[in-house]
Every structure is written in C-alpha cells, then in structure tokens.
N, C-alpha and C positions, 0 to 999 in steps of 0.2 A: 493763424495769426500769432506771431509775436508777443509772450506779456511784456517784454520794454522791445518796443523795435527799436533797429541802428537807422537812423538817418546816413544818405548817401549824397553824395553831389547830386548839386540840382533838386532838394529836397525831396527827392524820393526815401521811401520809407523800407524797408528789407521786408517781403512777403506780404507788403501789402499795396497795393492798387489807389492811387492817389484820386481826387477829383479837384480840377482845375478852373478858374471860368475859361480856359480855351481848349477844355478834354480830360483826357485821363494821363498819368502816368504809373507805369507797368516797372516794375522792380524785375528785374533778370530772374530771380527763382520760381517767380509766381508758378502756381501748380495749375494741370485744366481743372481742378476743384474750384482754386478763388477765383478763376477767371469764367467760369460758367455761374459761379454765383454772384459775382458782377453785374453779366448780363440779365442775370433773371431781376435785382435791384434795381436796376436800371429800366429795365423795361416795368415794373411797377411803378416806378418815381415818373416816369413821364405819361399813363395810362393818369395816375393819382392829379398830375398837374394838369392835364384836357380838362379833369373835370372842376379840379380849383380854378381854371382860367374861365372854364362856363358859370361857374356860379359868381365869378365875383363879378360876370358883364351879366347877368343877370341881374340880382342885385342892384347894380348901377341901374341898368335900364329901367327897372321897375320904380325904385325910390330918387333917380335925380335925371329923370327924363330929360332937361336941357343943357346938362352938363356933363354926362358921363363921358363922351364922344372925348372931351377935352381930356378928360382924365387920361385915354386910352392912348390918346397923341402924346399927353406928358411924359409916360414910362416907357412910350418908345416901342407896343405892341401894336402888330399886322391886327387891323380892325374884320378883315374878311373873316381872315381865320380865328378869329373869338366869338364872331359872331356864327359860325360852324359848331363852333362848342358850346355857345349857347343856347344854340335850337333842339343839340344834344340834350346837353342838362336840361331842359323845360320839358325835352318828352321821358324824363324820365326824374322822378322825384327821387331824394337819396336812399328811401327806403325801397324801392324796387331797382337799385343798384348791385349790379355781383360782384361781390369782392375778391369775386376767385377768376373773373374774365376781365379782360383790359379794355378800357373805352372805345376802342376798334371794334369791339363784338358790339358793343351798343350801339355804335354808329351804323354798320350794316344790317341792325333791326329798326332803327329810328324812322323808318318812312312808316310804318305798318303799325294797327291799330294796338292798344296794350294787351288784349290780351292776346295775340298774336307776339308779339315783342317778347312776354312771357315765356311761353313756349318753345319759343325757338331757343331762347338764352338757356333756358332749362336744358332743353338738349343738347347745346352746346358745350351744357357744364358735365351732364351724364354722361355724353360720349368724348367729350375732353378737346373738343373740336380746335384746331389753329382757326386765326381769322377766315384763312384760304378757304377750309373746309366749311366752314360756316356760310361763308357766299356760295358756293359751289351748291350747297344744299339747297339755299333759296334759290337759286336758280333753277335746281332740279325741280322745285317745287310748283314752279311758274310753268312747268314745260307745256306744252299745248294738251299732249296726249293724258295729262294729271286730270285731276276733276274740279280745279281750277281752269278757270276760261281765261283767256288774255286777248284786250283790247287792242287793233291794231292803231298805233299814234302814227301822224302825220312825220316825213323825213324833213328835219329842219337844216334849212342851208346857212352856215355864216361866213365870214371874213375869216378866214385862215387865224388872221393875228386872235380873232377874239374867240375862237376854238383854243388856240394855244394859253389864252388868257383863264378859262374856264377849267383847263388840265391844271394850269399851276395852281387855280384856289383850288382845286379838290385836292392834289398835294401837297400842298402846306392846311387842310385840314384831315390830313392821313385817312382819307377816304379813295373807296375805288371811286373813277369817275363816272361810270353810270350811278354808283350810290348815290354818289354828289348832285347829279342830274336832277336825281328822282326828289333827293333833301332841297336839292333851291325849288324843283317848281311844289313841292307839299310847301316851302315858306310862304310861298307866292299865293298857294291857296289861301293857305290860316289868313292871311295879310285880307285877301281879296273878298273872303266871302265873310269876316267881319265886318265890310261894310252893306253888303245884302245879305238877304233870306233865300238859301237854296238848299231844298229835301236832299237829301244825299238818296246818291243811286239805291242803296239797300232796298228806300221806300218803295220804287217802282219795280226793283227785282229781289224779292224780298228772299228768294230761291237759290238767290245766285249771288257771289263772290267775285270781284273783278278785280283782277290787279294790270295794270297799266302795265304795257308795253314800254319802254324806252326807246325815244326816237332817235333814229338814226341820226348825228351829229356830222356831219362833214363839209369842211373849207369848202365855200361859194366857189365857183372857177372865174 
C-alpha cells in the first residue's frame, strides 16, 4: 500500500482495492499479494457478519418476542436466512466459537450434539480442513461400514417448485442442502418436543449412536 496514494478517475485509489456498496474497485497495478489478501478479508468480514446477523435475531427473539419480526422487515433483511444464523448462533455460544474457521464450518457441525461439534471443529482446525473437506469427513464418518449405524429415513416426495424453494433457502443460508435438511428438521424437533416429554433414543440404546439418514428429496411427478 501507498503511504499517500494517487486518486484516479472514478475514485479509485493507486495499489489499493476499493469497497463500494455495489462491489469492489481493482486499481490496474494491484499485485496477486493485495488481491489474495482481499479475498482472505473478505471472506472473514462476511464469516464475522453470519454471526452478527445471528445474534442480533437472537437477541430480538428472546427480549422483544412481538416485535422483532417488524424490526427485520424495516432494514429490509431475508427473514429465512437470519433465521439460519440464528439457529447457528444458539447452537453455539461465543465462547465455543473458532476464530480461525468461518461460520460455514459451524454450520456443517450445527446438527450434532456439542461435544461432537467440538471435535470435529478441532479437527478441522488441526488438519486445516476447507469447508469441502470438513463435509466430506462427516460423511465418511456416517458411512454404513463405520461403527456408527445409520437409520434408514423414509423418501420424501414434493412439488418440484417447493424443492426448488428449499435449494434456495439453504443457498441464501450458505449451507449444503442436505445440511440444511438435517438443520430445518433438528429446528422442527427443538420446536416439537418443547411441547412434550420424549426420552431421547440414547435411553433405550444406551450402546449405540444413531445418526439419521437424510431422505431422499425429489420433485412429486
């Protein structure tokens, strides 16, 4: 960087990399140095904002229960997708937050119990995992031939449109879509079984470890 940079037409800056509310502008000399350290800033600045976007609908939720809703229509924020980050942020308190992995890593541990969550993020940080390789793991982990069991779930049929519907909130909450699956029906649980009393499986196979199957999703004919 420049200690006085030159201003260029169009306010760009000489060697340095602009932010705009409609993007970036790139100065013609930019080096791949400032332009990969860009990206790495950028990709923290919007890992850091999932998680300011979950706590501040948390917060709402908790302290102004008949009003926050309105709040979220005021500023003109996707209610799905805050409500994605905020299931995030409540399964995960700030202080079992990693400040060295982006809220994508948390999100693809967020169905699974903490101290599972733990662990995997642990590993994720010791072996330096991308998001990719982080799912690719749990999946390996899930596999039949493991010493994990997996339940097989019923194949659910829909409406084409509300399959396609279901793709785009788990894209606009930067989640894979089975993740997404797994994180709406674990909400649907927490939701469902506050209103009854039900022993979780552990109790009756106190031996054995289950993780669910994700069911097969595909458009009704």
């Amino acid at each position: 960087m420049n200690a006085v940079p030159r201003r260029r037409p169009g306010g760009a800056v000489e060697g340095r990399i602009l932010t705009t509310p409609v993007g970036l502008a790139f100065p013609r000399d930019v080096t791949f140095e400032s332009w990969e350290q860009a990206g790495q800033r950028i990709s923290r600045i919007a890992s850091s904002s999932a998680w300011y976007l979950g706590d501040w609908l948390v917060y709402g939720q908790d302290k102004y229960t008949g009003r926050y809703r309105r709040a979220v229509e005021a500023v003109g924020l996707d209610y799905q997708t805050l409500r994605n980050y905020a299931w995030i942020a409540r399964k995960f308190e700030p202080s079992r937050r990693r400040a060295g992995l982006p809220f994508q890593h948390h999100a693809e541990v967020a169905a699974l119990p903490p101290a599972e969550q733990d662990q995997w993020l642990d590993r994720a940080e010791r072996e330096g995992w991308s998001r990719t390789a982080l799912r690719r793991a749990l999946r390996d982990s899930r596999d039949p031939g493991s010493r994990t069991t997996r339940a097989v779930m019923p194949r659910v049929s829909a409406a084409g449109e509300v399959v396609d519907r279901w793709r785009r909130a788990a894209m606009a909450a930067n989640a894979d879509f089975e993740a997404w699956i797994v994180a709406a029906l674990d909400r649907a649980a927490d939701r469902d079984l506050e209103l009854v009393s039900v022993p979780p499986l552990e109790e009756a196979r106190p031996a054995e470890r289950e993780y669910a199957g994700l069911p097969a999703v595909r458009p009704a004919s």
